[in-house]
C-alpha positions in Angstrom: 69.1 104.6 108.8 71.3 102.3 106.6 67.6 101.2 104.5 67.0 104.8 103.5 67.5 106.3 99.9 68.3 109.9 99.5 68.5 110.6 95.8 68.7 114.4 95.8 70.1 116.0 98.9 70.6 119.8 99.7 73.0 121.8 98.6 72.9 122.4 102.8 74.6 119.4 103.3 77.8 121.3 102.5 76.9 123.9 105.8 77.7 121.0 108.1 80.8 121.6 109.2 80.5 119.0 112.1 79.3 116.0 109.9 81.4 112.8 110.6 78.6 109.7 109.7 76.6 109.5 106.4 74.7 106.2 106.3 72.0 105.4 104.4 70.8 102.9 101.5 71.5 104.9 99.2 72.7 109.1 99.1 73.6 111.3 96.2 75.6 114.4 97.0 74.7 117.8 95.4 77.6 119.6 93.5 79.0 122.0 95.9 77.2 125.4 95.7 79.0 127.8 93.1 82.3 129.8 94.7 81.8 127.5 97.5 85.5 126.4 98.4 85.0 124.5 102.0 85.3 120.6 102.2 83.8 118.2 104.8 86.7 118.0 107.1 84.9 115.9 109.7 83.3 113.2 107.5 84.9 110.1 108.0 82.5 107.5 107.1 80.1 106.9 104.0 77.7 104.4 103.4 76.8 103.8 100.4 77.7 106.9 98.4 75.7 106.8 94.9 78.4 106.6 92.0 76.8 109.9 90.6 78.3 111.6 93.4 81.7 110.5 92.3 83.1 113.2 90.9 86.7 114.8 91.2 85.1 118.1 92.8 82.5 116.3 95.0 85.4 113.8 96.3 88.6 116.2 96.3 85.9 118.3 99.3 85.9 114.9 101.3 89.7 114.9 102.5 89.4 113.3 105.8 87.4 109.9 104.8 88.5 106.5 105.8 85.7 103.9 105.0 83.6 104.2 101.8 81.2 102.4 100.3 80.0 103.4 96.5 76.7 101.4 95.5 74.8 101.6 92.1 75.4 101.2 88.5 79.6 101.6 88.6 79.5 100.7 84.8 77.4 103.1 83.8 79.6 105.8 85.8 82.8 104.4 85.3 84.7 107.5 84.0 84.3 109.5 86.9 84.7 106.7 90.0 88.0 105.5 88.3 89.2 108.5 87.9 88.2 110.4 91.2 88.5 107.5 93.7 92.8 109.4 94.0 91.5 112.0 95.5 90.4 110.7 98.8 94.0 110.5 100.1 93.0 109.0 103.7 90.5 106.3 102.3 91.3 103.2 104.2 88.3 101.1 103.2 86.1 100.7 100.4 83.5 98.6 99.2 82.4 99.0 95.6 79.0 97.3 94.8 77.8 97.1 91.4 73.6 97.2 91.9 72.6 97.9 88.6 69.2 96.6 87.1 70.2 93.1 86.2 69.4 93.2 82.0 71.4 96.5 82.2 74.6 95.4 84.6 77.7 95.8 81.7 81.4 94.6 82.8 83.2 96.7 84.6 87.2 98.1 83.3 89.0 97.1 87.0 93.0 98.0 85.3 91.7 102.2 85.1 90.9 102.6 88.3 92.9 104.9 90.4 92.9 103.5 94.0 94.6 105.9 96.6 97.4 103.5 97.9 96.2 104.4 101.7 94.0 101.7 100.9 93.9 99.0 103.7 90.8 96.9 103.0 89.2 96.9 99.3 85.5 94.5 98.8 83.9 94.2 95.4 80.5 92.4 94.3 78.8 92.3 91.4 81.3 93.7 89.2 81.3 90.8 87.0 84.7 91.0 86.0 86.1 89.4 82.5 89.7 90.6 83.6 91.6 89.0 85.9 91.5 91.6 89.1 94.9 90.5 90.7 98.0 92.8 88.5 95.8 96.1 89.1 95.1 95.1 92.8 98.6 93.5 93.7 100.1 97.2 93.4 98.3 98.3 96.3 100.8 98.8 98.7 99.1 98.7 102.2 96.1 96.7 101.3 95.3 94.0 104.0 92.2 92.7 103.3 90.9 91.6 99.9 87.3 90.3 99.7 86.2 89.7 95.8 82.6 88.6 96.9 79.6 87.2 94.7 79.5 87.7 90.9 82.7 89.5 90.6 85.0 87.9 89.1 83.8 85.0 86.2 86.5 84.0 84.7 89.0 80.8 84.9 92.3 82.1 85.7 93.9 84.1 88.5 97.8 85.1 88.9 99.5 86.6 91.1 103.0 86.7 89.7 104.7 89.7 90.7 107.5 88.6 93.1 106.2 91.6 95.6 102.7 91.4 95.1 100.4 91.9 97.7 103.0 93.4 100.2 100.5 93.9 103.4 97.8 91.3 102.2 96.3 89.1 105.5 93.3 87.9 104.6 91.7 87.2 101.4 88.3 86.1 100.3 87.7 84.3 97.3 83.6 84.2 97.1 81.5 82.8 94.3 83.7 82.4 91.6 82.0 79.6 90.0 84.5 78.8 87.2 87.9 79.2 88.5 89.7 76.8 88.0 94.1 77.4 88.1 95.3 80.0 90.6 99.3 80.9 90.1 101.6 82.9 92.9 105.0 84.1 92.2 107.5 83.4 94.3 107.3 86.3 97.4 103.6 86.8 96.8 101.6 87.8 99.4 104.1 87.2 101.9 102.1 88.3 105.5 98.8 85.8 104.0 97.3 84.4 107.7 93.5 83.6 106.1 92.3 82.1 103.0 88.9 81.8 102.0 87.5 80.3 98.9 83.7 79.9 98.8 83.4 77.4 96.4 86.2 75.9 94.6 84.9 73.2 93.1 86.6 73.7 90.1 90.2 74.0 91.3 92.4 71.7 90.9 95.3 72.4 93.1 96.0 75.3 95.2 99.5 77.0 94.8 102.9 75.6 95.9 103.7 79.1 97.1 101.1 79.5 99.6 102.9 77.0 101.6 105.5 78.5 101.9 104.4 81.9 103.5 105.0 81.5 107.6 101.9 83.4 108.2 99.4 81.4 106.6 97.3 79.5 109.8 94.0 79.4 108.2 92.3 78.3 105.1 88.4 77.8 104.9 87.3 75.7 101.7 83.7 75.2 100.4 83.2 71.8 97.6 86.1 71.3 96.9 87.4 68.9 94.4 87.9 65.1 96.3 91.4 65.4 95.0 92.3 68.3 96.8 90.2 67.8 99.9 91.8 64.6 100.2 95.1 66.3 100.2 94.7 69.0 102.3 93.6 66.8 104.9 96.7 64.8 104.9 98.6 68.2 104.8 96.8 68.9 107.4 97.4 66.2 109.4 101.5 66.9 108.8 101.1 70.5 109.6 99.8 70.8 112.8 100.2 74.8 112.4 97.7 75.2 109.8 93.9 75.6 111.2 91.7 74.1 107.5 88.1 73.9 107.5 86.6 72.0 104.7 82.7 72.6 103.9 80.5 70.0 103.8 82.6 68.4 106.4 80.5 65.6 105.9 81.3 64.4 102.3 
């Protein structure tokens, strides 16, 4: 029932020993009843946890959970997500959705979140981020995939400069950020890159010298882009037989 919305659930919800799925719209988890010290060994999945529910206590009693997904106003609860999102030690993937109402949606503080570094695939939308996201998420040692999807990111500049940044990173989508326009890698970044997505670009001027270099990199899917740069990634392309590039319109 991933359309439904569950704002106040029971304090029964904690009973369920056996519980492995939760996915709804939206669900808000009750505090654990009073001298209540069992956790929800079982639960492995979450979708889409209300950022209310993200609390130290609520989140220390989910230790087994790989894939989460927190949706609502994450400004607004910032305190407690970036502080409790360490405690779910086996948290492989997580989505963070910022669905706030749209006159009320304020900025969100990426650099004091606490990711657990189990992390292996991170997504974030809406966050409308004035920082840029890569030096807190480069640290992540096992993250894989990185998708920074519509509205969250608006600014003009990313860098990834740390010569061991993005250790694990394979595929990375770059989606709807309407301004960017330089992108810098150190050398070493992101060293195990096989897909690039950027959806548009059509600000950027020039991709980085370093992702050339990374042996892994076989794909790269580019929306508008500048004539400039289409112009030379084609004739890369037609040097490089290894790399598989997709430019959209492919008309123009």
């Amino acid at each position: 029932m991933p359309s439904s919305y569950i704002d106040h659930s029971s304090e029964d919800i904690w009973m369920m020993q056996k519980l492995m799925h939760l996915n709804f719209g939206s669900i808000t988890l009750p505090a654990p009843p009073k001298n209540y010290s069992s956790s929800l060994k079982n639960l492995i999945f979450i979708s889409a946890l209300h950022p209310s529910s993200c609390t130290p206590d609520i989140l220390s009693r989910l230790p087994t959970v790989q894939t989460l997904r927190i949706s609502g106003d994450l400004s607004h609860y910032h305190s407690g997500v970036s502080k409790s999102l360490c405690e779910l030690h086996k948290l492989e993937c997580l989505k963070l959705a910022n669905q706030g109402k749209m006159w009320q949606i304020t900025r969100m503080i990426l650099s004091e979140y606490k990711f657990p570094p189990s992390l292996t695939q991170l997504s974030l939308s809406n966050t409308e981020l004035i920082e840029d996201p890569m030096p807190t998420l480069e640290k992540l040692p096992h993250l894989e995939v990185l998708k920074l999807k519509q509205n969250s990111y608006f600014e003009r500049k990313l860098a990834c400069v740390g010569c061991s940044s993005f250790p694990q990173l394979k595929i990375l989508h770059l989606k709807s950020m309407l301004w960017l326009e330089e992108w810098t890698m150190g050398a070493g970044a992101m060293p195990k890159l096989e897909s690039l997505i950027l959806n548009p670009c059509a600000y950027l001027r020039k991709l980085p010298e370093e992702l050339w270099r990374i042996k892994s990199l076989c794909k790269l899917e580019l929306h508008w882009p500048q004539p400039e740069l289409r112009q030379r990634l084609r004739a890369f392309e037609d040097m490089e037989w290894r790399y598989d590039i997709q430019l959209y319109p492919s008309g123009i």
